[in-house]
N, C-alpha and C positions, 0 to 999 in steps of 0.2 A: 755491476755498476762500478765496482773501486777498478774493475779491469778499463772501463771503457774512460774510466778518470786516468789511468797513466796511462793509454794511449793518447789521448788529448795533452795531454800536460806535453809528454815527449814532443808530440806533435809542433807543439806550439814554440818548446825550446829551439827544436831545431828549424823551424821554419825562420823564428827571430835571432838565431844566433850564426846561421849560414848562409842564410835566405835562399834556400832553395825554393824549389818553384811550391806553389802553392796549392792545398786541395783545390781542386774543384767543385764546384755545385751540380747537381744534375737534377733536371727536368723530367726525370720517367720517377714521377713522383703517384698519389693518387688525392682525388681523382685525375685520371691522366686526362692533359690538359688536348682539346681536339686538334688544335695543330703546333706545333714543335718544329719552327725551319732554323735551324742556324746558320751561322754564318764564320766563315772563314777568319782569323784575323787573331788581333791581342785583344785579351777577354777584358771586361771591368774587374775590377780590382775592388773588393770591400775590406775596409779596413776602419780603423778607430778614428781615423778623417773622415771617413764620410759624414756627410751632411746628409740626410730628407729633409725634401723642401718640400711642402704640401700649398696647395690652394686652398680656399677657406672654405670651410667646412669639412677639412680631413685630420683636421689637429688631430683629433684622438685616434685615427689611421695611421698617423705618424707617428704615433707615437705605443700604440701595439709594434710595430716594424722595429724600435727601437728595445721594446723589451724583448722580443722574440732574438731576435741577436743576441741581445744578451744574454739568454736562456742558452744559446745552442754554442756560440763563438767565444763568449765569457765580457762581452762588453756591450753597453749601450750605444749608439748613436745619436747625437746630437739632431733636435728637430728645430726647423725655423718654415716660418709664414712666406713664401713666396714674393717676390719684391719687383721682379723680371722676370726676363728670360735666361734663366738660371741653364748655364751647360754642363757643370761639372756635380755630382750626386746621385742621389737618388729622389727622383720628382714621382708627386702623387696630383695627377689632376682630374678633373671633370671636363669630360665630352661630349656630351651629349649626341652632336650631330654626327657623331662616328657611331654610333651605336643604335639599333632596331630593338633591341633585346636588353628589359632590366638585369642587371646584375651578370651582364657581358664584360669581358673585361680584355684586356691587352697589355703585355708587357714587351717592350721595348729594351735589347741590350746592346749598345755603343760602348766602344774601350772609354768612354769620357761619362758617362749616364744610362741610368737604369730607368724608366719611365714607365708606371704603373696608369692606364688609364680607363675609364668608364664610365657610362652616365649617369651613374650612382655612387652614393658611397659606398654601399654593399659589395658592386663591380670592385671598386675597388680594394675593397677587404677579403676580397677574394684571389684576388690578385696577389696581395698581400702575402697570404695562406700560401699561394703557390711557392712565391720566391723564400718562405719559411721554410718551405720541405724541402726542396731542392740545395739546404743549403747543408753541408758536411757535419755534423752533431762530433761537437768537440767543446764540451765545457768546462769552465775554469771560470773560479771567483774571483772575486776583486784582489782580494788579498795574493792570492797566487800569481795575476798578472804583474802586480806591483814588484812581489820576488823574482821574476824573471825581469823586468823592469830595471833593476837593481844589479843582475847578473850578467844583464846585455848591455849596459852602460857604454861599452866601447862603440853599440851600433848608433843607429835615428833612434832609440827609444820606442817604449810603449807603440807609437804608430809605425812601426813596422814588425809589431808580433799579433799574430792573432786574426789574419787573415784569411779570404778565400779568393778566387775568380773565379764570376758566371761568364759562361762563354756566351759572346755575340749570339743575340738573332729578335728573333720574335716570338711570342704566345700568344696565341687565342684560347680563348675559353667559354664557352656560355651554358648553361643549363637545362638540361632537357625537361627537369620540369619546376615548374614555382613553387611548387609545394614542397619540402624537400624538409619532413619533419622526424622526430623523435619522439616516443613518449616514454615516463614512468611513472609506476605506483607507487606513490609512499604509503598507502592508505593499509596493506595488509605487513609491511614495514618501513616503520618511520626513517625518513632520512634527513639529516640535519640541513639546515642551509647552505653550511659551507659545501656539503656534499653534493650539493644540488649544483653549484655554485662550478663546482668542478664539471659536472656533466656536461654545463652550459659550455665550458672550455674545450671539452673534447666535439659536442654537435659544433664550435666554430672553426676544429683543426680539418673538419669534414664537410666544411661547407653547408652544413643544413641549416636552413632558417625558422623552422616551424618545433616547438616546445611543448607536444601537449600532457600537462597537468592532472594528473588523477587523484582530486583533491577528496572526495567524499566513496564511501563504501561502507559496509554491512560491518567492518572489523577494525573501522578509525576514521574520525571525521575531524577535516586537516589546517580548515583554512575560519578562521576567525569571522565569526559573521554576529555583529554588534547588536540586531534585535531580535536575535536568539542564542543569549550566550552560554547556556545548555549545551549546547552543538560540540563547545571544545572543553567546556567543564567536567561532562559525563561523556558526550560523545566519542572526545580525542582518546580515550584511554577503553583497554581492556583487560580483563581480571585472570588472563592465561590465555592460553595458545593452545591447539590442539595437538597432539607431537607427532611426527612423521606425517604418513599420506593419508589424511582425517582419521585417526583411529577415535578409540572411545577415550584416548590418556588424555588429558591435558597440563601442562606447565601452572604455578602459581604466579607466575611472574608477571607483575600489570606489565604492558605496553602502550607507548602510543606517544603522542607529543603532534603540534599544531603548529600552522604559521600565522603570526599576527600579520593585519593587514598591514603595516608600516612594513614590517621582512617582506612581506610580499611587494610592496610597491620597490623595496630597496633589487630585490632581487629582479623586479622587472623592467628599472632601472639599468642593471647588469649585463642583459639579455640584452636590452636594445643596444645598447655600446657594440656590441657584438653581430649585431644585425639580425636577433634570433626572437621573435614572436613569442611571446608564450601565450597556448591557448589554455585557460583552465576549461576543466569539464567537472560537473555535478553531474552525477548518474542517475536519473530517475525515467521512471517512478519506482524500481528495483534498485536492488542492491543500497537500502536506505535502510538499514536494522539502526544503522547507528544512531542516526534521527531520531527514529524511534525510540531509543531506548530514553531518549532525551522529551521527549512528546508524542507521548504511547496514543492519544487519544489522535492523532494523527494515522494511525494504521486503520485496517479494518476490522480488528479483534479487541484493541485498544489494551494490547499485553498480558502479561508485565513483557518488557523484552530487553535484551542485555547485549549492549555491545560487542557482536556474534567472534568466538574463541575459538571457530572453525572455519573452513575454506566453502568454498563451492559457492551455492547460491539459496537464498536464502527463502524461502515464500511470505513471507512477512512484505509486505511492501507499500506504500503510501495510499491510503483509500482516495482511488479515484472520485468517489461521489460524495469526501467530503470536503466542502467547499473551502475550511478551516487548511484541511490540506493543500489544496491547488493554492492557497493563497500564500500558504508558507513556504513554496516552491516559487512562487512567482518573487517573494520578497530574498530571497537567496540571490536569483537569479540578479535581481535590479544590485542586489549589495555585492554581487561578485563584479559585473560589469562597472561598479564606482571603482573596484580597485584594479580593474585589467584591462587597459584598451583594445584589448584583440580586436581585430575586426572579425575573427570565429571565438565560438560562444559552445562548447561541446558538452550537451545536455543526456549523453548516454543512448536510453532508450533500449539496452540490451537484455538479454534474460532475467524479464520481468514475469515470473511464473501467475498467475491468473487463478490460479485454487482459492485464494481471500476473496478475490470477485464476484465469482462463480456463486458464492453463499452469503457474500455481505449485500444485506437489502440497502443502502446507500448507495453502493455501487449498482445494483438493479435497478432501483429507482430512477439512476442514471440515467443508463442505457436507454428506460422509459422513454423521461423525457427527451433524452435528445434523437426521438425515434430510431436508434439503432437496430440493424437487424442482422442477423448470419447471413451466410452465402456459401457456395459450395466452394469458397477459398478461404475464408475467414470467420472466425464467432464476433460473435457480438461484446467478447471483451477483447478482442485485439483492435476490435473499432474503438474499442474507449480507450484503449493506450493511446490511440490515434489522437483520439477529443485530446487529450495530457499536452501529446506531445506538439501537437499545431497549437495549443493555448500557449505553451511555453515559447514554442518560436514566433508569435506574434506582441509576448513581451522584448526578446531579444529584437527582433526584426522594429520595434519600436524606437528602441537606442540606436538603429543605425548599423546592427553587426546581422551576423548571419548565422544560422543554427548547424552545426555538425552531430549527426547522430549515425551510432551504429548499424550494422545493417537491418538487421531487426525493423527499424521505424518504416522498409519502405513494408511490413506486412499488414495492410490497412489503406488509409487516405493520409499521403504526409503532404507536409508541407511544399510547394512548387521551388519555393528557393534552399533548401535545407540540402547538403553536403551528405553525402553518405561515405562513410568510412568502411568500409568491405572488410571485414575479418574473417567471417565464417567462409571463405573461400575468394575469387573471383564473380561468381555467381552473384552476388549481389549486385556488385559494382556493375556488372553488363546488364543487368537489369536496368539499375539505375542510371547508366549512360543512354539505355536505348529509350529513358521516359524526359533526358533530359534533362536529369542530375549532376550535378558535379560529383566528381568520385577521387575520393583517397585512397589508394591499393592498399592494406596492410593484413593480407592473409595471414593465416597462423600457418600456413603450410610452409612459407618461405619465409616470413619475416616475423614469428616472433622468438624473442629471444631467450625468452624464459626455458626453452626449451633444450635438451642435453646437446653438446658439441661432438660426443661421443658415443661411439655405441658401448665403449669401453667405460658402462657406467659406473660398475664397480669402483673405478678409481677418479670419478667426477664428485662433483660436490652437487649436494643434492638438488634435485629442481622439482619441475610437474610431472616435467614426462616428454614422451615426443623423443626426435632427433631432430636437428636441423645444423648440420655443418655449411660451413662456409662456402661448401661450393652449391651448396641447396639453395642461397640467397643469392652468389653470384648468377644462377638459371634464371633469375625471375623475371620474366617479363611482363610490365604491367597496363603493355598497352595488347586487348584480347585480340587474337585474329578474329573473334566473332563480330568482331565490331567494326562498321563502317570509319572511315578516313574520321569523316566528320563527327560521329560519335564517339572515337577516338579524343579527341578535343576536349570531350569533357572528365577526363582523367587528368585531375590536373596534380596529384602528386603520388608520393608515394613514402610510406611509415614503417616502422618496424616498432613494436613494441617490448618492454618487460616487463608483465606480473612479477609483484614479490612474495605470493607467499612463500616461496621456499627460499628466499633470497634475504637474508635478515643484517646485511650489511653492504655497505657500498661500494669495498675491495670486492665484493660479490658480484655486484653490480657491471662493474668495469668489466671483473672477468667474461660476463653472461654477452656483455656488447663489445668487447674486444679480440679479434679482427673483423666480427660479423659486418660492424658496424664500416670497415673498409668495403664491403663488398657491396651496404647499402649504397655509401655514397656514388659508386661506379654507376649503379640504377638511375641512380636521382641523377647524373652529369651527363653519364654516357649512352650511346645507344648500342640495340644488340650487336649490329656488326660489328661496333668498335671494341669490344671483349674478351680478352683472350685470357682464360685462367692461369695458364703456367706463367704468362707473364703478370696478370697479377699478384699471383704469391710472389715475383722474384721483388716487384715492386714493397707488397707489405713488409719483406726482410727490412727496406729503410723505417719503414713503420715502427717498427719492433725498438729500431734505437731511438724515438720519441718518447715510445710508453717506459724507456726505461728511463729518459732524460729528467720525466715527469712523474717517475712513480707510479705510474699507470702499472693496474694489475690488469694481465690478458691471458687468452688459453691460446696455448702452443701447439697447436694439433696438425696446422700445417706447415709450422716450420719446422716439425720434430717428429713427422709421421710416424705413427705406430703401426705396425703390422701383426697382424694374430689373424689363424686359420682354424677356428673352430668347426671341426667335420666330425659327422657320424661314421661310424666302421661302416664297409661295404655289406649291403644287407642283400637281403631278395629284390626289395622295393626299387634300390638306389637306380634313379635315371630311366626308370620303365614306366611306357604309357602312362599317365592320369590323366583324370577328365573328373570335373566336377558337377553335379547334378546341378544345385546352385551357387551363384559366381559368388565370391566376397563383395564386399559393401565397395565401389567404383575408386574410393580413394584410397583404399589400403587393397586393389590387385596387384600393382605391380607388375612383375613377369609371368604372375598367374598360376598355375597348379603345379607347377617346377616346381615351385620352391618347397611344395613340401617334401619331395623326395630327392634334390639335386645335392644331398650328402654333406649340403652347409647347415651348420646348427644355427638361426637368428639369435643375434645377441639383446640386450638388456630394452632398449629403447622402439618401441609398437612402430612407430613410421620410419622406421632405417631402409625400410625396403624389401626386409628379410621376413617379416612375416606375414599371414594374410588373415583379414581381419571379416566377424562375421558377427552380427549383431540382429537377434531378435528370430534369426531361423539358424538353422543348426550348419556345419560343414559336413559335408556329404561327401566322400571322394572313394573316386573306383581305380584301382591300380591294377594295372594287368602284367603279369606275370610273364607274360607271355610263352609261356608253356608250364605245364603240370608240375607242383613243386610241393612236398612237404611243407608243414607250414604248421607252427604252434604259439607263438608269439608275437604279440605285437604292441612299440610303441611309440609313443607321443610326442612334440614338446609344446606345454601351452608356456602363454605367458600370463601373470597377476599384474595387476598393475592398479588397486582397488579406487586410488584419488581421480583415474583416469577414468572410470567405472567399467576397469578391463578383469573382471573375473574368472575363476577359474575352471573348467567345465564342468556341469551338472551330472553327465553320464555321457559313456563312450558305450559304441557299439561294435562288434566284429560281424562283417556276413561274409560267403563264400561263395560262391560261383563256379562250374567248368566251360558255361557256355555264356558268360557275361549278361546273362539277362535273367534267371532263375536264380535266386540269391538265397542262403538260409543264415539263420543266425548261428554264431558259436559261441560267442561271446559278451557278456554286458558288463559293466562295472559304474556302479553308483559312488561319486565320489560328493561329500560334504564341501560346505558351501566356505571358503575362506574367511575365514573372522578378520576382526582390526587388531587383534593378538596375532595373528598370523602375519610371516615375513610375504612381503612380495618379492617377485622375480619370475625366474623360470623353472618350471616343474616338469620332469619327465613321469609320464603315466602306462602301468604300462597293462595287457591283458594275455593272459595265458591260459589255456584251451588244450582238449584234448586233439594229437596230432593227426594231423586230414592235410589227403590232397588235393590243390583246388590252383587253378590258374588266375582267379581274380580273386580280389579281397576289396572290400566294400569298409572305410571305416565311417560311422556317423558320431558326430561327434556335438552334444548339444550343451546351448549355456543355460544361467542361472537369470531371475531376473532381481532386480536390485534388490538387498533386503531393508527392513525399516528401518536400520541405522546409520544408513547412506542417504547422500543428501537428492539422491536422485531416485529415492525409494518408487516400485513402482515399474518403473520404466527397464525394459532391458539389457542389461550387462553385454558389454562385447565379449566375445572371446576370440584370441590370437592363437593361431596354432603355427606350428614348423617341424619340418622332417617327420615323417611318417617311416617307422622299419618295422620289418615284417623280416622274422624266421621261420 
């Protein structure tokens, strides 16, 4: 930063003390804007004269424009209300009849005026945004202009230091979709206002307008709710942490802290200036321990229960059959809505585990009455998630807003006007467009953030798990080829989110959504053919000098590529025939049975690409030799990854073959089950045998299934394997 201060300073010296020609601004900014014509000619000229002159209703447009100069050039501009036909400046007005498209915008560049236009003020602050980025990051305080001020005395003074020119032409720009949101959890760690406060500032450097709120959870309940003041008394805090990836330790250290509703109206307040929505969400009828711990007799066991001090998901959950319950869900909902005018209302709906149901006669009683029955798609308690969650959106749908839920709600009868948010893949959301749905993209495959940037996690800061680099989010397309034109249409935005639990500060924060967050906005503006990666990184390079202008923390991964080639020594196995008996699980194949023997080791993070993943039946692979070889050894690489519920294998197998179809065993190895003592990462395994010749080698390779101390007890463990060798 102190470097990029004496370049500006210098900058600024000799631009006012020689008056050589002046930086330029440039337009290959992001989101890149869809058309970009220039024109020939003497550029405009920005300096400490200019004037913005706005129409009414863009004062505070004009007056963002005037601070952002001064953040980047080191001076304000003076703003005034519109009188005429003003020709010299910078104009902010409203058109409506030029424009088809909310939040379309047009700027206009004359050597005489800069003309920002659209039929909104949004259009216009978007507008705004652009001629921000495009313009040369050279800052300098008051004080420091005044010293040069001082030094240049022989010239015109102050208004001839500290300039630029935009070069003539024109911009267009409009957005490919409306939706064009962010979210964060404060709920597993808390973040202050001001922090919030800033995020807001970064979703408005990116054009997004939608802010959704994850105000309640199983591990901190956030948001002040006046006729249950429980909620942030006991709710907002907890009495430790669990440490690393859920083990058995946990921290003494309470956590937690809440927003009163007045912070909250101030902050939503903030947002609207900015042209940014915020939607809150309450998560039910899951992920509500915290609640509970506050109003046990609201569960279906009626506790004790404690403001949960670990991650995952919790089976505690709000009794659907007690009426006491639905009620104090309905009266959240009515007090959330007095302090948020969203016109969405996001009431969760997500992994809500059903084991309380299943045994609480309240909840049977239920399903009784409201004749519930199974079906060869659903139980009879995913229909009463269903009764929850259409009761709920028929209070929000009362006030006038509209319910967004996870994808999870469409597993039942949901509501006809209720938004589905797609996370668990695309799958849902093509469901959900082909019934009719409105759909928000925000797969965890592409856009969540929480996830590693690196494979090189060793030297990352810790997170869930996963990989997801920048160019994984610039691929995302979120309009499906499965999907007709017209059903297409109801995809109407697209999100990227960040869990915190491994994220416990909000320079964390920044880093988890900084550049990703450049590659969202490209989605939400741009479409696929307008896309080109390398010229987006050369674009984020201008990026880079924002986050430092602002103190913005980011991860550096593509402007500082790192290269490492972790290979196994050439073996018997490397690059010969495989074939798998059966495939891996569809989303972690990848290139398929290569990879276990293509002599690359898979690094640190489960979906890089590098490994191949197999959950509930075992990996099976036959490697052909292809001709008769000695053979006595052979080994492995799995990966742990215990929070992810990626365990370590239960037993490996060695069999032998000369004729690929007659197999014997020669080898087994029983390996112990990973504890929460135990380090995760990657483990080589290996088995040794007496030496035989054999042209194929068969490895099997099977997992664990959760033990009781994991929150997905029960259910089976994946296991990751990579590189298979064989001596």
């Amino acid at each position: 930063m102190k470097k990029l201060f004496l370049l500006g300073f210098a900058a600024l010296w000799l631009f006012a003390c020689t008056k050589q020609q002046l930086p330029e601004a440039n337009y290959d900014i992001i989101p890149q804007p869809k058309e970009v014509r220039l024109d020939d000619g003497k550029p405009f000229e920005l300096s400490p004269k200019t004037i913005v002159y706005y129409e009414a209703g863009l004062q505070r447009e004009a007056e963002f424009l005037s601070e952002y100069v001064d953040n980047i050039i080191g001076y304000g501009l003076a703003t005034e209300e519109m009188q005429g036909n003003e020709t010299v400046g910078i104009v902010l007005r409203l058109s409506p009849a030029d424009f088809k498209q909310a939040e379309a915008y047009e700027i206009n560049v004359t050597p005489k005026q800069v003309t920002v236009k659209s039929a909104d003020a949004a259009g216009v602050f978007y507008g705004i945004q652009t001629l921000r980025k495009s313009l040369p990051v050279s800052p300098i305080d008051s004080s420091q202009l005044n010293s040069l001020h001082r030094k240049c005395s022989a010239f015109d003074g102050v208004n001839d230091m500290g300039g630029c020119q935009l070069p003539c032409g024109t911009i267009r720009d409009w957005p490919s979709f409306a939706y064009r949101g962010m979210h964060l959890d404060p709920c597993r760690h808390f973040m202050d206002l001001d922090s919030v406060k800033i995020y807001l500032d970064m979703m408005a450097m990116h054009n997004m307008n939608q802010f959704h709120f994850h105000l309640s959870e199983d591990q901190g309940w956030r948001i002040e709710i006046k006729k249950y003041p429980e909620l942030t008394e006991i709710g907002a805090y907890r009495n430790g942490t669990v440490i690393g990836h859920n083990g058995n330790l946990y921290d003494t250290i309470r956590h937690g802290g809440y927003y009163t509703q007045d912070e909250l109206r101030d902050l939503i307040a903030y947002a609207a200036e900015r042209h940014i929505n915020i939607i809150p969400e309450i998560d039910l009828p899951g992920h509500m321990q915290a609640a509970l711990a506050c109003y046990p007799h609201l569960g279906c066991t009626g506790g004790p229960y404690e403001v949960w001090r670990r991650w995952g998901v919790s089976d505690d959950v709000l009794c659907a059959g007690n009426e006491e319950a639905m009620q104090f869900a309905e009266d959240v909902l009515n007090e959330v809505m007095d302090v948020f005018p969203s016109p969405y209302i996001h009431i969760g709906g997500d992994e809500c585990p059903k084991v309380r149901w299943e045994k609480c006669p309240k909840c049977q009683a239920k399903i009784k009455e409201l004749g519930i029955k199974k079906d060869d798609k659903f139980s009879a308690e995913d229909y009463l998630q269903s009764y929850v969650m259409n009761r709920m959106a028929k209070v929000v749908e009362a006030r006038g807003r509209r319910v967004i839920g996870w994808d999870e709600i469409l597993e039942g009868n949901v509501s006809e006007t209720a938004i589905i948010m797609s996370w668990r893949g695309t799958e849902g959301g093509i469901e959900a467009a082909r019934k009719g749905h409105d759909v928000i993209m925000a797969p965890y495959s592409h856009l969540y953030f929480d996830y590693y940037q690196s494979e090189d996690i060793a030297n990352e800061p810790m997170c869930i798990g996963g990989y997801l680099p920048v160019e994984r989010v610039y691929e995302f397309e979120p309009l499906p080829e499965e999907l007709t034109p017209e059903q297409q249409q109801h995809i109407i935005g697209v999100q990227a989110n960040i869990w915190t639990e491994y994220i416990a500060s909000f320079r964390h924060v920044q880093y988890m959504a900084l550049p990703r967050m450049e590659a969202l906005t490209e989605i939400q503006w741009n479409n696929p053919q307008e896309r080109d990666f390398e010229a987006f990184v050369e674009r984020c390079k201008k990026m880079r000098e924002f986050y430092e202008l602002y103190h913005y923390n980011y991860a550096d991964h593509i402007f500082n590529p790192r290269i490492w080639a972790d290979t196994v020594a050439p073996n018997l196995a490397t690059r010969k025939p495989i074939t798998l008996r059966q495939q891996p699980a569809e989303k972690y194949t990848y290139e398929g049975a290569i990879l276990l023997n293509d002599g690359n080791l898979g690094r640190g993070a489960y979906n890089s690409g590098r490994w191949l993943g197999f959950c509930g039946y075992p990996l099976d692979a036959v490697i052909d030799l292809e001709q008769p070889a000695e053979i006595q050894h052979v080994r492995f690489h799995a990966l742990t990854n215990k929070g992810a519920w990626i365990y370590n294998p239960s037993q490996a197998k060695v069999l032998v073959s000369n004729n690929g179809e007659n197999f014997r065993e020669v080898a087994q190895k029983d390996i112990p089950i990973s504890t929460w003592a135990d380090k995760d990462g990657i483990f080589a395994y290996e088995l040794d045998f007496e030496p035989i010749t054999s042209r194929f080698v068969e490895v099997v390779i099977s997992g664990f299934d959760l033990p009781e101390d994991h929150s997905g007890f029960g259910n089976p463990a994946w296991i990751f394997v990579d590189e298979i060798e064989v001596w």
